[in-house]
C-alpha positions as CSV (number, residue, x, y, z in Angstrom):
1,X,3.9,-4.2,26.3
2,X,2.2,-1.2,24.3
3,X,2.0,-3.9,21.2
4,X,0.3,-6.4,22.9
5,X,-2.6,-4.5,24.5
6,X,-3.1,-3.1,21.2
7,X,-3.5,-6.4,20.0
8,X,-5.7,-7.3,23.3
9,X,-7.9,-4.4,22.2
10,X,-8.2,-5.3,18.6
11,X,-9.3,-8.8,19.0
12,X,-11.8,-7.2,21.9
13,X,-12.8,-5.7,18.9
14,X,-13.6,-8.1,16.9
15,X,-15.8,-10.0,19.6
16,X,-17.7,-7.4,19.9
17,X,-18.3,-6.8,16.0
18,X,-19.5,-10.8,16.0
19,X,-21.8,-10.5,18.4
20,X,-23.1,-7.3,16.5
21,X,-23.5,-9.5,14.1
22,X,-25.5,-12.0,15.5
23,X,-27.6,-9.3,16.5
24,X,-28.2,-7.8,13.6
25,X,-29.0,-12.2,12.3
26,X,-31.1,-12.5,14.9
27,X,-33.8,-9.7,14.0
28,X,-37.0,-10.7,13.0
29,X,-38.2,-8.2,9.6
30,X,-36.0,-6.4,7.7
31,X,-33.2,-4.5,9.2
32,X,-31.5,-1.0,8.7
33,X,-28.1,-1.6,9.0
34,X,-26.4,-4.6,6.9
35,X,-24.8,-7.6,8.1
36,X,-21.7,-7.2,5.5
37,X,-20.6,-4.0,7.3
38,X,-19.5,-6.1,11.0
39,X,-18.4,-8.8,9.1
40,X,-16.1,-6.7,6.7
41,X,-15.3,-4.5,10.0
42,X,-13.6,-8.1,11.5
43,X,-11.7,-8.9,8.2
44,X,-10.5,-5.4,8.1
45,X,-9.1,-5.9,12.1
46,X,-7.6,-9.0,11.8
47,X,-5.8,-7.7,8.9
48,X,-4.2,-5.4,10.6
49,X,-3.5,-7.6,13.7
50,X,-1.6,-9.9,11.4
51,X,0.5,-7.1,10.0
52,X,1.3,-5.8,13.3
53,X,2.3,-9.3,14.6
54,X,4.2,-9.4,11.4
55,X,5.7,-5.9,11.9
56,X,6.8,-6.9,15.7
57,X,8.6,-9.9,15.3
58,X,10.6,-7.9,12.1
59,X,11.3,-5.5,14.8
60,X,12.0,-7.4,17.7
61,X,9.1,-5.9,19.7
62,X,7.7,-9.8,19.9
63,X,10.1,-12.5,20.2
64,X,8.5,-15.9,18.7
65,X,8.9,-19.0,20.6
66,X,12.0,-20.5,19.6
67,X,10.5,-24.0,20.7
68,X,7.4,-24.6,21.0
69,X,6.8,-27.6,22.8
């Protein structure tokens, strides 16, 4: 249960970091803090959400579906 609220709370994360984005898109002028930075924050998090999916099914911690329709 631990692993998947992790995983809950990681792509929560990565919502967020879009929409900070957009934000940042969004301003009129030049802004302070660079767009690169969310976007580079998201690549980074799913990253590690694939190698924690990865790590759980090696582990047994997730069990895939063994059919999936």
């Amino acid at each position: 249960m631990l692993i998947k609220i992790l995983i809950g709370s990681l792509l929560l994360f990565m919502i967020i970091s879009l929409f900070q984005a957009m934000r940042v898109m969004l301003q009129t002028g030049k802004s302070q803090t660079n767009m690169s930075k969310f976007i580079g924050r998201r690549v980074l998090v799913s990253a590690i959400i694939i190698l924690i999916i990865l790590a759980g099914v090696a582990s047994g911690l997730i069990e895939p579906n063994p059919r999936p329709y």
